[in-house]
C-alpha positions in Angstrom: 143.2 94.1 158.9 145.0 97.4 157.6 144.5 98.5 154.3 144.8 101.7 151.8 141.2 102.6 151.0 140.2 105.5 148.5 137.3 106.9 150.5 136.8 109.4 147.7 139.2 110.9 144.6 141.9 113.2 146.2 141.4 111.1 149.9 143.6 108.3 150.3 144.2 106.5 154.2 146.0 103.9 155.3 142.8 102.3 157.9 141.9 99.2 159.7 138.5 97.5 158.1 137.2 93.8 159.0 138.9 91.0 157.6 137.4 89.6 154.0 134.8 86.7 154.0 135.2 84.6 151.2 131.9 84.1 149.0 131.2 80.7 147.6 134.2 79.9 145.1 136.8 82.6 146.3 139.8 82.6 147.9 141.1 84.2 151.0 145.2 85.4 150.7 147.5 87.0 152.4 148.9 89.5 150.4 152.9 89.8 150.1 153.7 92.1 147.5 151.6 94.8 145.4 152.6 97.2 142.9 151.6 101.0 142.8 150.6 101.3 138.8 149.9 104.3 137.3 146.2 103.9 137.3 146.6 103.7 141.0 147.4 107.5 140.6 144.9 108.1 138.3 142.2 106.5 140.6 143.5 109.5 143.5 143.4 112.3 141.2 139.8 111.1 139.8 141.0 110.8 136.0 140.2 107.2 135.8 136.3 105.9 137.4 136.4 104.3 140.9 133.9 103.3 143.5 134.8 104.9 146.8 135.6 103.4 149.5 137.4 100.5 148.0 141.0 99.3 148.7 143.2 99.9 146.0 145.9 97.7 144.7 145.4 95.5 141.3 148.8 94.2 140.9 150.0 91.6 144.0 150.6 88.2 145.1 150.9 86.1 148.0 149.8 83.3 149.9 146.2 81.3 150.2 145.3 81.3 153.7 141.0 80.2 153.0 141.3 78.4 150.5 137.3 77.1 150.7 137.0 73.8 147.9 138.7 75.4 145.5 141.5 72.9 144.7 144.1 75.5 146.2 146.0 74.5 149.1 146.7 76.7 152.5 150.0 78.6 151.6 150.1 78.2 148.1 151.7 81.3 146.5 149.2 82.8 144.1 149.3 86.0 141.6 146.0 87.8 141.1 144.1 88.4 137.7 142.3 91.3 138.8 139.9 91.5 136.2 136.9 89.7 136.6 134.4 89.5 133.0 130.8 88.5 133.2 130.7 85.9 130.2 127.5 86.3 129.2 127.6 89.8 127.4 128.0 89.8 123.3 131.4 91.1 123.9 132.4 88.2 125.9 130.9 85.7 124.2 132.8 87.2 121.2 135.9 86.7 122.7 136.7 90.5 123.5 136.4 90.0 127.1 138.4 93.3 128.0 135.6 95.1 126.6 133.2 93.8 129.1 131.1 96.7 130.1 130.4 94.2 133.1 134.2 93.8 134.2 134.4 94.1 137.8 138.2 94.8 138.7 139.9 93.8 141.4 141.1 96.9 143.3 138.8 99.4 141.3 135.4 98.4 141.9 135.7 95.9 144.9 138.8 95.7 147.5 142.1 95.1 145.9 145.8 94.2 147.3 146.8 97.5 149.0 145.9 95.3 152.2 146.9 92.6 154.7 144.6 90.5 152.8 142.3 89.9 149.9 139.1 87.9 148.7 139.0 87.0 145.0 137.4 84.5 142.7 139.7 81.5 142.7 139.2 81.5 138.9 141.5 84.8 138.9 144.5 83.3 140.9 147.6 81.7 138.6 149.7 79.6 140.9 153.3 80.6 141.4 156.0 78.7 142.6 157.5 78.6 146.2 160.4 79.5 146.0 159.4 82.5 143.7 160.2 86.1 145.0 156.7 87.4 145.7 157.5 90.9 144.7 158.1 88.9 141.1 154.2 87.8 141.3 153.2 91.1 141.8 154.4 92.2 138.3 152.7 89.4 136.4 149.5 91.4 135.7 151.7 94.4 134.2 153.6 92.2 131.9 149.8 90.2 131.0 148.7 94.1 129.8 152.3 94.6 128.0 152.1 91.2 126.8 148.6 92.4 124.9 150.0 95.1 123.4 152.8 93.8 121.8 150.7 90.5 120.6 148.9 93.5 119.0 151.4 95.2 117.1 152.3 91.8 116.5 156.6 92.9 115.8 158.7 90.4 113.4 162.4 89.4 113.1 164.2 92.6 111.5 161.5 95.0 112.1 162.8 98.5 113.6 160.5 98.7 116.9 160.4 101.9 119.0 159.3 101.7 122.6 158.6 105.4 124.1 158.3 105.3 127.7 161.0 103.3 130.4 158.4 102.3 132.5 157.6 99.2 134.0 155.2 98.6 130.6 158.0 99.8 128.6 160.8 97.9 129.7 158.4 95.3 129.7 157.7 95.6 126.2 162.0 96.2 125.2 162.0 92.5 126.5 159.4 91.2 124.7 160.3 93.1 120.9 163.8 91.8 121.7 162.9 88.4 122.3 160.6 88.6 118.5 163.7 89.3 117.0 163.4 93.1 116.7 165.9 95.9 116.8 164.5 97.5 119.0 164.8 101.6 120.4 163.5 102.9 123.7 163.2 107.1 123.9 163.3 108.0 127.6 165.0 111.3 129.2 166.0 109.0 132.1 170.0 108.1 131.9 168.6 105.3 134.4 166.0 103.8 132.5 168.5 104.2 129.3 170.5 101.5 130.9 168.1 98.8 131.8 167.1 98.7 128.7 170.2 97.9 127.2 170.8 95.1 129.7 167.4 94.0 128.4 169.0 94.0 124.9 167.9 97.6 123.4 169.9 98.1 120.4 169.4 101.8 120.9 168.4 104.2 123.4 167.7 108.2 123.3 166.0 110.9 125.1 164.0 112.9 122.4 162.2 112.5 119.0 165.0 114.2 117.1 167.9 112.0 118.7 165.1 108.8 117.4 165.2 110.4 114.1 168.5 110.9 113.5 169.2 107.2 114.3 166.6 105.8 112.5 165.6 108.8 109.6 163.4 106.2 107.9 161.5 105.6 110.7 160.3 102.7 113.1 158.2 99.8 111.5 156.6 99.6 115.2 155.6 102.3 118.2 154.4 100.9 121.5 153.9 104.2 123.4 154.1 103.7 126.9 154.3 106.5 128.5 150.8 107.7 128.6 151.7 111.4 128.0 149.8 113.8 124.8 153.1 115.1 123.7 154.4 110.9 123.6 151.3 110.0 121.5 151.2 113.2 119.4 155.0 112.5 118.3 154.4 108.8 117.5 153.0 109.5 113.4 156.0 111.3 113.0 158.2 108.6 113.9 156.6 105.8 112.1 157.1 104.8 108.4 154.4 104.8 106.0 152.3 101.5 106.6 153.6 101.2 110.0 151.9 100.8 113.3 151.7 102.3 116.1 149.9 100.7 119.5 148.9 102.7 122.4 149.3 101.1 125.9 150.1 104.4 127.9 146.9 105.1 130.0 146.4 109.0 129.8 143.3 110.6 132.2 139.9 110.6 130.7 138.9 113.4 128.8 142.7 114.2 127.4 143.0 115.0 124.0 145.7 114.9 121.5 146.2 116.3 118.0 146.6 113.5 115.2 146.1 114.3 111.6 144.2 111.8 109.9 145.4 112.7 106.1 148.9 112.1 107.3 147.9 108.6 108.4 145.9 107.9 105.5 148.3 108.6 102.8 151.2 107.1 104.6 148.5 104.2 106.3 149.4 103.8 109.2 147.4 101.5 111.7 146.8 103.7 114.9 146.0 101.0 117.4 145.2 100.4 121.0 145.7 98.3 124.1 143.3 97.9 127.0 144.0 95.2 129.9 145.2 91.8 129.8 142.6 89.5 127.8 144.0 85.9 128.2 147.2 86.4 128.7 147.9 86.7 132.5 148.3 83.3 132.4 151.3 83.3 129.9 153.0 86.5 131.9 152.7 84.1 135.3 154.7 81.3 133.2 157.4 83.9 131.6 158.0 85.8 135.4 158.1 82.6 136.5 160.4 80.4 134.6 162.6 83.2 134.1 161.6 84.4 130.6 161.3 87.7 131.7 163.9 89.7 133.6 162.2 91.1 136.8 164.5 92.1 139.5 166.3 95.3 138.4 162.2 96.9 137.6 161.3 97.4 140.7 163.3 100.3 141.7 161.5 100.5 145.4 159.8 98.6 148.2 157.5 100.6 150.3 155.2 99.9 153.5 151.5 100.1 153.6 151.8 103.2 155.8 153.9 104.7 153.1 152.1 104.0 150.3 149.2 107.1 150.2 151.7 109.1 150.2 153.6 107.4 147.5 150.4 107.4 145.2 149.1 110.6 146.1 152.9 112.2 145.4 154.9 112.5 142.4 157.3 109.6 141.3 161.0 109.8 141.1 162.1 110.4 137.9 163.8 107.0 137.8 161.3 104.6 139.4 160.4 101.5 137.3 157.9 100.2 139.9 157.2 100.6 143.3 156.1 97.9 145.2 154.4 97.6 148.9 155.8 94.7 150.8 153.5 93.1 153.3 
């Protein structure tokens, strides 16, 4: 089969590997769809950890073609949880299984989506329906980590909710404040990504902290930051109100650091939060993407080949793509 395989950070080809051999339990498919994320760029640049020579790609879907005795059925459209916990460690058993030091991720540390096809643990595919656009099931696992977030900062009817970023995990996350009941505001310098979110029912949209500001001088009850940038993060105190909260889900590179001063949170306390992977809720994004719930189509902004896509990881995005997805 072809497939995109990061033989080492900074080295990314497009090659032809054996076909995958199901283990006992998994699942053979044939990929359709699979988004590039951001981590997939971080993975290239070596911000994020990897295991070389792995195929890339955590966010896709497509159709069984082994499906062993797993209960699935040849040609069944599937969408892939990519991460795969151990259960047996204290933070599993606990419940906190995206803390697994164990976790074994689909596409990071063993082959992933960015290929013909793909072996997984059937216990990590979430049926889709037919007639489903397959490029749709590749978004589910973005909207499972957005859906975490917001649960999070948990936003209420009324509450002022700011969404920095107009990303696929930030328009994401405009849907999903809008459908709590919030008024919600997404800050993004990209006219483009302005106007989604106002189809997706943004009250308000503006490109800088002082345009937020002047909107909303008494500040946001809520900040999902999506961007993943330091100079996002580091404005984020500054445009919440005292006993606020603000969640991070923006990935930024390992070993970044941002300035944050804890007296000014303290006095004013505010809950500075975080947001890492999708714990138990991929299974609730596969239901909203699939019933409609969520608004997919206008996010992803391009479709891309496999041959395109080290190139379209190892270069920078357009300044408005959503998502880019490789279509097999």
């Amino acid at each position: 089969m072809r497939a995109v395989q990061l033989l080492e950070p900074g080295n990314l080809q497009t090659v032809t590997m054996p076909d995958p051999t199901p283990a006992p339990g998994e699942i053979v498919i044939q990929v359709e769809a699979s988004g590039i994320c951001g981590t997939d760029r971080h993975l290239f640049k070596g911000e994020f950890p990897s295991v070389p020579g792995k195929v890339l790609g955590h966010e896709f879907s497509g159709r069984v073609v082994e499906p062993g005795d797993t209960g699935f059925k040849v040609g069944q459209r599937v969408t892939c949880d990519p991460n795969i916990w151990c259960g047996t460690c204290d933070q599993c058993r606990r419940g906190r299984v995206n803390l697994c030091p164990n976790n074994i991720a689909i596409g990071i540390g063993r082959d992933g989506g960015f290929a013909e096809f793909c072996a997984l643990p059937a216990k990590q595919a979430h049926a889709l329906p037919d007639h489903l656009d397959p490029v749709a099931g590749a978004l589910c696992e973005p909207l499972a980590c957005t859906l975490h977030g917001v649960d999070i900062g948990a936003p209420t009817p009324g509450e002022r909710v700011m969404v920095i970023g107009g990303g696929v995990i930030g328009q994401f996350a405009v849907q999903l404040a809008v459908r709590a009941g919030a008024e919600v505001m997404l800050v993004t310098r990209t006219p483009s990504k302005q106007a989604m979110s106002q189809g997706f029912g943004a009250a308000h949209t503006v490109a800088s902290e002082e345009q937020a500001l002047a909107i909303w001088p008494e500040d946001a009850d809520l900040i999902l930051e999506c961007a993943g940038v330091p100079a996002t993060v580091e404005m984020c105190p500054g445009l919440t109100r005292a006993g606020g909260r603000i969640v991070i889900l923006g990935v930024l590179p390992q070993g970044t650091k941002v300035e944050i001063e804890p007296f000014d949170l303290l006095f004013r306390e505010i809950n500075l939060l975080f947001s890492f992977l999708n714990p138990f809720t991929h299974a609730r994004a596969t239901q909203m993407i699939a019933d409609g719930t969520i608004d997919v189509t206008p996010l992803v902004t391009r479709q891309i080949t496999l041959d395109e896509t080290p190139g379209a990881i190892s270069g920078s995005a357009p300044s408005d793509d959503v998502r880019a997805v490789v279509r097999l």
